[in-house]
N, C-alpha and C positions, 0 to 999 in steps of 0.2 A: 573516444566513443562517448555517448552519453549515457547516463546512470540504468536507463532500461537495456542498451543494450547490452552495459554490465551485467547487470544482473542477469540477463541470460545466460550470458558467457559463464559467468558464476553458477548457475543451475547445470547447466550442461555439463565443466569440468565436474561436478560433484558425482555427477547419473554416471559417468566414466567412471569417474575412480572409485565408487561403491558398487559396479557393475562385478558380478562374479560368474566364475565357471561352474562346467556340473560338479565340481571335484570340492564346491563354496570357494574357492579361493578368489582374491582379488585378481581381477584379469591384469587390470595393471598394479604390479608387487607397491606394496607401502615403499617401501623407499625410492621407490619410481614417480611414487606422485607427488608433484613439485608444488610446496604450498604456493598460495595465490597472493601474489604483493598487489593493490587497489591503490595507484597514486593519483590524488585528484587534488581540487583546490578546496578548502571546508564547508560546510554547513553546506554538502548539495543532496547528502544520502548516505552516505556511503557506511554508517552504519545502521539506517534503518532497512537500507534494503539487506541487511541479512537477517535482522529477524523476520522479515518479509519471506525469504528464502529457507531458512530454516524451519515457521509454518507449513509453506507448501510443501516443500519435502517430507517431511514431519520426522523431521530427526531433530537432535538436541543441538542446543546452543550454550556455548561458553563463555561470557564475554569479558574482557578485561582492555583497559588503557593503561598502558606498560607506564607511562608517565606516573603512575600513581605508586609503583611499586618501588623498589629499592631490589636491592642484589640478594639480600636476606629473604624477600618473601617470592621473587621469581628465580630463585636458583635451589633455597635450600638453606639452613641453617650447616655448620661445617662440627663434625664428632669425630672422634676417634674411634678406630677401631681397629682391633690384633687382626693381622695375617702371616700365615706361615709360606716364606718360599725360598726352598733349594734348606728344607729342613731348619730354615733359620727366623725367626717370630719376631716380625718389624710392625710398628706404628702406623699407620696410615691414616689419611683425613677424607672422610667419608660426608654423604648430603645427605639431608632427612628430604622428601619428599616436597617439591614444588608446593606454594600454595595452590599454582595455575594447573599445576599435574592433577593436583589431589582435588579440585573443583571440578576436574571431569570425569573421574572415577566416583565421585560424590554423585553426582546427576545423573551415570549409569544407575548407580546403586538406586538410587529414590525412584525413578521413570522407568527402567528398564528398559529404556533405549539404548542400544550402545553402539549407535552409529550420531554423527555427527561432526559442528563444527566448531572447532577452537577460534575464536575471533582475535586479533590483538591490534587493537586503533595503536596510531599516533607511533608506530612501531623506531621510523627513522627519528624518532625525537630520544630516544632513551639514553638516559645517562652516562656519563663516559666509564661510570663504573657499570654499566649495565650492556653496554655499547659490545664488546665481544662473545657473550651471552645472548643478545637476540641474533647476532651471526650464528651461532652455533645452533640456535634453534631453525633459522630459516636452511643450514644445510642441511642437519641432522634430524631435526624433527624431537629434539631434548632440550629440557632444561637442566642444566649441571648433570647430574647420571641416571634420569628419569626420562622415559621414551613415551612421546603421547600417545595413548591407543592407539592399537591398529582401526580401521574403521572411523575415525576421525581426523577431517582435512582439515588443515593451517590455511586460515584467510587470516591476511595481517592487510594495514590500511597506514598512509601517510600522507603530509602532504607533501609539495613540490616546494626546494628551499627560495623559491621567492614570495611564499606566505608564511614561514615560519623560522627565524632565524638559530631556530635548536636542531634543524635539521641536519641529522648526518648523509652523508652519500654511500650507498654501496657501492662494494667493490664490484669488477666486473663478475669473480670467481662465486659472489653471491648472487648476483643477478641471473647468472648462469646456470642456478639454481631454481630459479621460481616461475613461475606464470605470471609477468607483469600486465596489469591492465591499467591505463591510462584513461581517466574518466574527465570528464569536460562538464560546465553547466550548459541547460537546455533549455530555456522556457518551456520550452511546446513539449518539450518531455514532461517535467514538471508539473503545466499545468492538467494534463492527462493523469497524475494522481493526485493532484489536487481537486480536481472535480469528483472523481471518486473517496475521497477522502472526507470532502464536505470544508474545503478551507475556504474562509467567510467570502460572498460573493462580491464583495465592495473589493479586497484584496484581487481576486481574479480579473475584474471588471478594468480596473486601474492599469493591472498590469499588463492586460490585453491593447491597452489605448500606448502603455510607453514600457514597452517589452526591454531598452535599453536600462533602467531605472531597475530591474530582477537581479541582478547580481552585480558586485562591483568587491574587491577588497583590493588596497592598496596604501600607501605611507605616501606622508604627503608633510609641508611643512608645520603643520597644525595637530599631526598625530594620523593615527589609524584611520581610515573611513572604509565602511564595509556595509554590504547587503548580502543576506545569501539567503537560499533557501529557507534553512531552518530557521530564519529570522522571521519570515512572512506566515509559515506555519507557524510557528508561538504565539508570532502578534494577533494570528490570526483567532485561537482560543481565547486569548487575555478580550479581543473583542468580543466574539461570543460571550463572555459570561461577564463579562460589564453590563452586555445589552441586558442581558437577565438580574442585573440587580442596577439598574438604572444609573449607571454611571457612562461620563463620556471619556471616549478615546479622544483626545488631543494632539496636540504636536510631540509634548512632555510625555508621554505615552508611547507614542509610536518611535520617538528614537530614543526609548531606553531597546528596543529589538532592533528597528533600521538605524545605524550607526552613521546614518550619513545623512547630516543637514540637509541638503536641498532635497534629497527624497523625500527625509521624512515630514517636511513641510510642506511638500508638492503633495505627498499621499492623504495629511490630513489635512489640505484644504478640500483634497477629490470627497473626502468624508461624508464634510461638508453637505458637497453639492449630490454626491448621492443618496444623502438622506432626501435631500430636498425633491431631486426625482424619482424616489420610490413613495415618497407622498404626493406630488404633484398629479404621477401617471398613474394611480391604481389601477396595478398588475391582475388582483384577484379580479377585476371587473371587466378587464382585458380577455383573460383566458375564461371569462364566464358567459364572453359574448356579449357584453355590454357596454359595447366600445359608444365613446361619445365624442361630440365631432369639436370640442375642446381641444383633446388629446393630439385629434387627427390634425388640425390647423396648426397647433402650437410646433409638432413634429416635426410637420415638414418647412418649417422655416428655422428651426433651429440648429445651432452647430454643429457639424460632426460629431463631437467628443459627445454632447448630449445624445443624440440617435443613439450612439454604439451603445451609451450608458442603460436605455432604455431597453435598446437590444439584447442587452448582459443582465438585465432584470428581468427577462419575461423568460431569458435562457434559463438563469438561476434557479426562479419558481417552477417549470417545467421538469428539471431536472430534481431538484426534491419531489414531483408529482411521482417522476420515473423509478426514484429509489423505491420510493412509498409501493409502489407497484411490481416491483423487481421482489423486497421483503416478503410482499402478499403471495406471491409465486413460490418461493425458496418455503414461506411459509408449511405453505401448500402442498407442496411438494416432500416436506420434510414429516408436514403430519400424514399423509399416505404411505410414505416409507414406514409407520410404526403399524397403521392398519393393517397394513398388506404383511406384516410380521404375524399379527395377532390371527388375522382370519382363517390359514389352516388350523390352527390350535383353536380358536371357539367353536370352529364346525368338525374336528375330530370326534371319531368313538368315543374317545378317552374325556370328552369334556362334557357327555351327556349326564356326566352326573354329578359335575361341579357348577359351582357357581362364576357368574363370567368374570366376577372381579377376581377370584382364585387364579384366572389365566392370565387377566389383563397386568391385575397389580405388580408381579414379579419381572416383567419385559418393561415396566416403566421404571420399575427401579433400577433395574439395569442399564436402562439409559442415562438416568440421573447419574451412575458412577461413573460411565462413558465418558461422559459431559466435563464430570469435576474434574476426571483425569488429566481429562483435554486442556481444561484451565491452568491446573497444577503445573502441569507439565511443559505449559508455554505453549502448547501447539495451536492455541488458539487462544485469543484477547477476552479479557472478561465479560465486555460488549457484545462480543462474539457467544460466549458461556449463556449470558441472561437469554439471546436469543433465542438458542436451541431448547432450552429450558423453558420459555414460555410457550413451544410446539410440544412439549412433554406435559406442560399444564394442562394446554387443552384436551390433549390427550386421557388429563386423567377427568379434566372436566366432565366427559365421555362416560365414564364409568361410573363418577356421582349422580348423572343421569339416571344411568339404569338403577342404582340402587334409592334414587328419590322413588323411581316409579316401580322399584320393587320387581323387577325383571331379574327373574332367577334361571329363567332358559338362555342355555348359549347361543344357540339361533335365534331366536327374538332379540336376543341382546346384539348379535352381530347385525341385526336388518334395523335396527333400532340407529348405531352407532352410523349403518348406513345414511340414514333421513340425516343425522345429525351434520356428516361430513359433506352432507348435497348442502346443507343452508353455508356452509364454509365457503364451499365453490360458489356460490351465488353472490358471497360479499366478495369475494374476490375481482369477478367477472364484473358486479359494480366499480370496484377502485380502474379498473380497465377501463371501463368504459369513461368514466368520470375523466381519466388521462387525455382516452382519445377525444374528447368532445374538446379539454382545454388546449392540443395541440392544433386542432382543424380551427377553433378559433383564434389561437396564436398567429395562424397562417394567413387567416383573413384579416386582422387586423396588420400582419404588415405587408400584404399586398394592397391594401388601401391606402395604409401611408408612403410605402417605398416601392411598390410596385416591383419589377424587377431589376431595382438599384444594386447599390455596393451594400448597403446592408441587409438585402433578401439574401445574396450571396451568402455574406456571413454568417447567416442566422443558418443559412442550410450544412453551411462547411460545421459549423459545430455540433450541430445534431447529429450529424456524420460525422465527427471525432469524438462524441459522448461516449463515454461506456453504457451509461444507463439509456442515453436516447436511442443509439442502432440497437442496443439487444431489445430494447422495447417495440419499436418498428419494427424490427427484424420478425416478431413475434406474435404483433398483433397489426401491421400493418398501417400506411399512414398515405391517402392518393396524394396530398399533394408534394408530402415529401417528393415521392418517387418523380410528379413531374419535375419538380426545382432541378432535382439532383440529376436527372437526365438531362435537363436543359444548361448546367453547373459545368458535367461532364464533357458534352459538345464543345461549351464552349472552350474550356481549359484543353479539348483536343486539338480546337482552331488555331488557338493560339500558339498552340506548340508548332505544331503545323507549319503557321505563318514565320512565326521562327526560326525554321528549319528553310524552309525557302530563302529567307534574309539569310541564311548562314548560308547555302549554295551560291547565291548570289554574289555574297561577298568574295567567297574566294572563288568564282569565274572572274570578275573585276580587275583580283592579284595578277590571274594566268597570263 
């Protein structure tokens, strides 16, 4: 399966085995629930999507690469200590607590969580002195004579031994043990959180034109040659912030991440050329409506690979419009959740005789430790933290209002913060509006140049695979989308159709 569908699978086995009776007990007993073996091939996810999953959940995370440990700090240091039995006082060799034990008892103690997930990458790689010790954890659910909480499941991750020759095999008696999930690479999976993720548009664009070129790892007579996922994301920041301090990505650049010659010189000549067509086509002046019949002539006599490139630039820009948009909502949405807190308590009895910052200040502050906790505690990314935080700003921006203009009644100050939160919605409904004017002209311009070619198609299939483009559509609506994609649908019905025909046909022919 590929890494989204993992991750469901992973979401789901957790909601299961964290599921409890009226009685709290776990429905299904702790030694019933079979940790989760993830065997896939590297660099496609498989340890980002658990802190992916350990966010939404919003339980803790443990993480550790057994590779890194020795038998001393995943088992336990060995003591001595007196026991009496059958009246007789013998010696015995005793474990101090797992480092791995005792890091998730840590994370209870600090968050106060005390549900969650123990991670351990690279599991089938561990040492041969380490090697009977991860079996005993995958049956037992222990390291040496330390039991991991109850309430926290074993996800362990490996790869498959034709990428990595440290791997060991399980035995059947442990396999028989776990929930194995077998994970595969996906582009189109992939690029689905790459676009929401914001990885650089020149890397998406490229990849969309030679989708075989996305992954590769193999030995060869020259050495290693690899591509993977988490190569195209790294490279894809190290480009980001070159652009920001004016340095260029090159050949020598891109395969210190893509590991494979001919990519990494095929992807930085594409560089190249899509610099050249993000300067040549000015996109801003495309979706601003100010298409010019330069663009239109050059377009349609130009190559394939250029059209898409053009195509995946005006996507790009659109799609930054849609987050920009998406933000201003969540925004929005997240500063009305504090108001609608605040507004029984400033129009109460009890507030006709304080002053409105006495009721405001205290729920803001409240939010601020919300927030930090949130950070702290990993349950959300620090990017994530600034954000919520600057709707708590505004929030209090709110309140510095009232007290510039000296508004000491709670009701004036509530009808007050009212006018303040209508000019919010007004910029907001501007950034809306601003979207939809540059997607109705996205549309026009390539219905002028491509009419309803192979690349109207695509332009439509990906606004329809967006996150940001359908929820935005979905939400404020788009006519010509709906014509394309009605006429998109037809035809992908047709075709199936005609298909289906040629396949009856065929085997009447056999009969």
């Amino acid at each position: 399966m590929n890494i989204k569908k993992a991750k469901e699978e992973i979401k789901n086995s957790i909601e299961a085995y964290l599921l409890k009776d009226e009685f709290g007990d776990y429905v299904i007993p702790t030694e019933s629930q079979r940790p989760l073996l993830i065997i896939g091939p590297p660099g496609i996810g498989k340890t980002a999507i658990m802190r992916q999953i350990a966010s939404e959940c919003k339980i803790g995370l443990v993480s550790y690469t057994i590779t890194h440990h020795t038998r001393q700090s995943a088992i336990g240091l060995p003591y001595i200590e007196e026991r009496e039995f059958g009246g007789e006082k013998y010696s015995i060799t005793e474990y101090t607590m797992s480092e791995i034990i005792a890091s998730v008892y840590k994370q209870i103690e600090e968050t106060g969580i005390k549900e969650g997930i123990l991670f351990i990458d690279e599991i089938n790689c561990a040492s041969e002195t380490l090697a009977p010790a991860m079996l005993q954890f995958l049956q037992y659910k222990t390291f040496g004579s330390h039991k991991v909480p109850d309430g926290w499941i074993i996800v362990s991750a490996g790869n498959p031994p034709e990428y990595n020759k440290s791997v060991r095999e399980f035995d059947i008696v442990t396999l028989d043990r776990v929930k194995k999930i077998e994970v595969s690479e996906d582009y189109d999976v992939w690029k689905e959180y790459a676009v929401k993720a914001g990885v650089n548009d020149a890397i998406i664009s490229y990849l969309d034109i030679k989708k075989e070129n996305f992954y590769c790892v193999r030995n060869t007579a020259e050495g290693k040659i690899f591509a993977t996922a988490r190569g195209w994301e790294d490279l894809s920041k190290i480009m980001d912030v070159y652009s920001r301090i004016g340095k260029t990505v090159d050949f020598d650049v891109v395969y210190q991440y893509i590991q494979n010659k001919k990519t990494a010189r095929d992807f930085s000549s594409y560089i190249e050329l899509y610099r050249k067509y993000k300067k040549d086509y000015s996109i801003p002046d495309i979706l601003k409506g100010n298409i010019q019949n330069a663009y239109v002539d050059r377009l349609r006599l130009a190559p394939f690979d250029e059209r898409l490139s053009v195509v995946n630039l005006i996507l790009s820009a659109l799609n930054d419009m849609f987050k920009k948009a998406d933000r201003a909502d969540i925004f929005l949405t997240g500063l009305q959740g504090i108001l609608k807190e605040i507004k029984p308590q400033l129009l109460s009895q009890y507030a006709k005789t304080k002053h409105p910052e006495e009721i405001i200040r205290p729920v803001i502050n409240i939010k601020r430790d919300e927030v930090s906790k949130e950070v702290k505690n990993k349950i959300i990314t620090k990017a994530e933290g600034r954000f919520k935080m600057s709707i708590i700003d505004k929030a209090e921006d709110f309140v510095n209002e009232l007290l510039k203009e000296n508004i000491v009644n709670c009701e004036e100050g509530f009808e007050k913060i009212k006018f303040l939160f209508a000019a919010e919605v007004d910029k907001r409904q501007e950034t809306v509006d601003s979207v939809s004017d540059a997607l109705n002209n996205a549309f026009d311009f390539m219905e002028l140049v491509f009419g309803q070619s192979q690349e109207m198609i695509i332009f439509v299939t990906e606004l329809n695979a967006g996150y940001y483009s359908i929820k935005f559509i979905d939400e404020n609506g788009c006519v010509k989308f709906y014509q394309y994609n009605k006429q998109l649908l037809y035809k992908q019905r047709q075709k199936s159709l005609l298909n289906d025909i040629d396949d009856i046909r065929s085997m009447l022919s056999e009969l």
